[in-house]
C-alpha atoms as a printed R data frame, in Angstrom:
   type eleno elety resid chain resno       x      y       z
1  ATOM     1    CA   UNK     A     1   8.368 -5.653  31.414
2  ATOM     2    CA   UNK     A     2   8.990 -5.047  27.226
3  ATOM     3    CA   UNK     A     3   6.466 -3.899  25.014
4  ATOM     4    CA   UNK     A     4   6.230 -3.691  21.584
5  ATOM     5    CA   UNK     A     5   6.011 -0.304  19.084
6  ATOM     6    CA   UNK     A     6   5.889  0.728  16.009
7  ATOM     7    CA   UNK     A     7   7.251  3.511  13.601
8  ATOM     8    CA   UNK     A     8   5.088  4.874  10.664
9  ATOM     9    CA   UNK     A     9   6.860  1.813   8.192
10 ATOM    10    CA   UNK     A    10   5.622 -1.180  10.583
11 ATOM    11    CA   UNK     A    11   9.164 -1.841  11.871
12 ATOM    12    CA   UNK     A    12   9.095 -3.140  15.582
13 ATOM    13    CA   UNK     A    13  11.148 -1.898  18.170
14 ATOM    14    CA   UNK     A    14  10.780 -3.271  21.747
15 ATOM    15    CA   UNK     A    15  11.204 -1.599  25.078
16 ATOM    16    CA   UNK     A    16  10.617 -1.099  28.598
17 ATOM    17    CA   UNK     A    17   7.130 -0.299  29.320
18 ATOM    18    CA   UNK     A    18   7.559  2.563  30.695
19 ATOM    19    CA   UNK     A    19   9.442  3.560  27.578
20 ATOM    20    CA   UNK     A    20   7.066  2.930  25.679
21 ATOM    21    CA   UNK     A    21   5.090  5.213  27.297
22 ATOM    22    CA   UNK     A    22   7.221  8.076  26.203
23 ATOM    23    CA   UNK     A    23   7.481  6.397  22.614
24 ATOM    24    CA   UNK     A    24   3.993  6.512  22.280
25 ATOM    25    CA   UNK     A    25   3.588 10.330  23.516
26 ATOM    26    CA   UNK     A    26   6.048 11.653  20.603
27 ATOM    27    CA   UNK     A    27   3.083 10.070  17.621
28 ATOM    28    CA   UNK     A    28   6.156  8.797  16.156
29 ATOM    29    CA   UNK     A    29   5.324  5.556  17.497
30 ATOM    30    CA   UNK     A    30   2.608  3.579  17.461
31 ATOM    31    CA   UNK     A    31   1.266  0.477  19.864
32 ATOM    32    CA   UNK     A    32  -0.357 -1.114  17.225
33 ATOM    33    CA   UNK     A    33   1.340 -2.033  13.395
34 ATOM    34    CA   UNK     A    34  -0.207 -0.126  10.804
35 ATOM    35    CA   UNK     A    35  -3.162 -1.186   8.247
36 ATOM    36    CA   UNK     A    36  -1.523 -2.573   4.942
37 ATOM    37    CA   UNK     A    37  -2.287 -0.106   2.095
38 ATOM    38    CA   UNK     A    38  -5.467 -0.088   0.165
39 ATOM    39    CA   UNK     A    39  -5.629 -1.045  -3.615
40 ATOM    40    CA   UNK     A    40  -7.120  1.323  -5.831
41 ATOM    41    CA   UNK     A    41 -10.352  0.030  -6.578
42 ATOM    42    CA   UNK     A    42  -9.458  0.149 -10.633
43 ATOM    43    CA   UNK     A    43  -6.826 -1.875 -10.148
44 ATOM    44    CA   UNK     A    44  -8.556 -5.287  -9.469
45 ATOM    45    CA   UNK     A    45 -10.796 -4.186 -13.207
46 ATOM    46    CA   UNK     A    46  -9.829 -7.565 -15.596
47 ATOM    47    CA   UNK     A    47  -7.618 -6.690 -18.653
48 ATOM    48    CA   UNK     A    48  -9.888 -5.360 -21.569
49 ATOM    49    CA   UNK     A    49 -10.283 -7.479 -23.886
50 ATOM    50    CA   UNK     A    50  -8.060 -6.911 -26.981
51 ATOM    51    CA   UNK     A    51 -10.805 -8.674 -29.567
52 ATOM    52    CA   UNK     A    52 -12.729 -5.941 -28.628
53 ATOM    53    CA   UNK     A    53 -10.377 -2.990 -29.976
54 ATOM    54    CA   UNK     A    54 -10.578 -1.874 -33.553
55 ATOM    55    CA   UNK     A    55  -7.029 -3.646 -35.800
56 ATOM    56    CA   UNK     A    56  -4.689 -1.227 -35.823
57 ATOM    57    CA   UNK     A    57  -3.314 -2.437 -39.526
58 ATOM    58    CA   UNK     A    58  -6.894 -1.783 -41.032
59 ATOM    59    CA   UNK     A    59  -6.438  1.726 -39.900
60 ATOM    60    CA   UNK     A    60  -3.473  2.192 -41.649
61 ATOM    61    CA   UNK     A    61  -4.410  0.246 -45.237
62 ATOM    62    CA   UNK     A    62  -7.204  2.667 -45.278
63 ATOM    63    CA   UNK     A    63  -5.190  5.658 -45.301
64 ATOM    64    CA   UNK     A    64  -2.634  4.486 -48.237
């Protein structure tokens, strides 16, 4: 009978059972894939919006 593992990148490699077994024993291997990775939570924020920021070229006419 083949099973199924998994190293730490999600890659499958499939054995005997009783394999597996000893794949599973080293924590190199997993029996399940692993989670996908979390998004920062900042990362889903919208784009600020650029109306909202001071003109950059006023800046400078004021200074010469």
């Amino acid at each position: 009978m083949l099973r199924t593992v998994y190293d730490a990148e999600g890659r499958e490699h499939t054995v005997e059972a009783i394999d597996a077994r000893e794949y599973l024993a080293t924590g190199l291997y997993f029996a399940e894939p692993p989670a996908p990775p979390v998004e920062p939570i900042g990362s889903k924020l919208p784009d600020p919006d650029p109306s909202a920021e001071p003109d950059k070229s006023e800046a400078k006419s004021r200074k010469g």
